[in-house]
Residue, then its C-alpha position, 0 to 999 in steps of 0.5 A: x919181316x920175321x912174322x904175319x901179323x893175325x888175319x884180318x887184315x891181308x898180310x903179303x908183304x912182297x910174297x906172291x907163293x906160298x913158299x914165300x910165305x913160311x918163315x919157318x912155319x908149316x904151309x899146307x895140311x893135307x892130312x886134314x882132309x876128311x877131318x871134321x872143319x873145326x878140329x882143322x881149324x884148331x890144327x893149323x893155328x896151332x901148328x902155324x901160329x902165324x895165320x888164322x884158320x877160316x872155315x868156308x862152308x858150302x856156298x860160301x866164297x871167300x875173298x880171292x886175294x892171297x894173304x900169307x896170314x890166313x887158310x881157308x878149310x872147306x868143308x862139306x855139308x858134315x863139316x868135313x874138309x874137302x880141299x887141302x888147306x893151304x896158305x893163301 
């Protein structure tokens, strides 16, 4: 496969890493941490157009099965992110 089709829906392929997921592309953004959610958001999908960035906010879950087209950016009560947004 030579990309991820846009999120939803889940797309893996046979991948079960992150690293599997690349294709050439950026996997993790932890200099976005502290950064406000919406700009991160922006950041990433612009650095890995290959995936769709979902900002969860506090109390909010997202779906627990990993997909190669798409990073959750947590944020804090100001919007700010507070884990490493990853591929998965």
């Amino acid at each position: 496969m030579s990309g991820w089709p846009r999120y939803p829906p889940c797309a893996t392929g046979t991948c079960t890493d992150v690293v599997c997921c690349a294709h050439g592309h950026k996997l993790r953004w932890p200099e976005l941490l502290g950064k406000n959610g919406a700009a991160a958001k922006a950041t990433i999908e612009k650095e890995n157009p290959e995936v769709t960035a979902e900002i969860l906010t506090p109390g909010r879950v997202g779906p627990h099965d990993f997909c190669c087209n798409r990073v959750f950016v947590i944020v804090d009560t100001h919007g700010n992110v507070t884990n490493i947004p990853t591929i998965g």
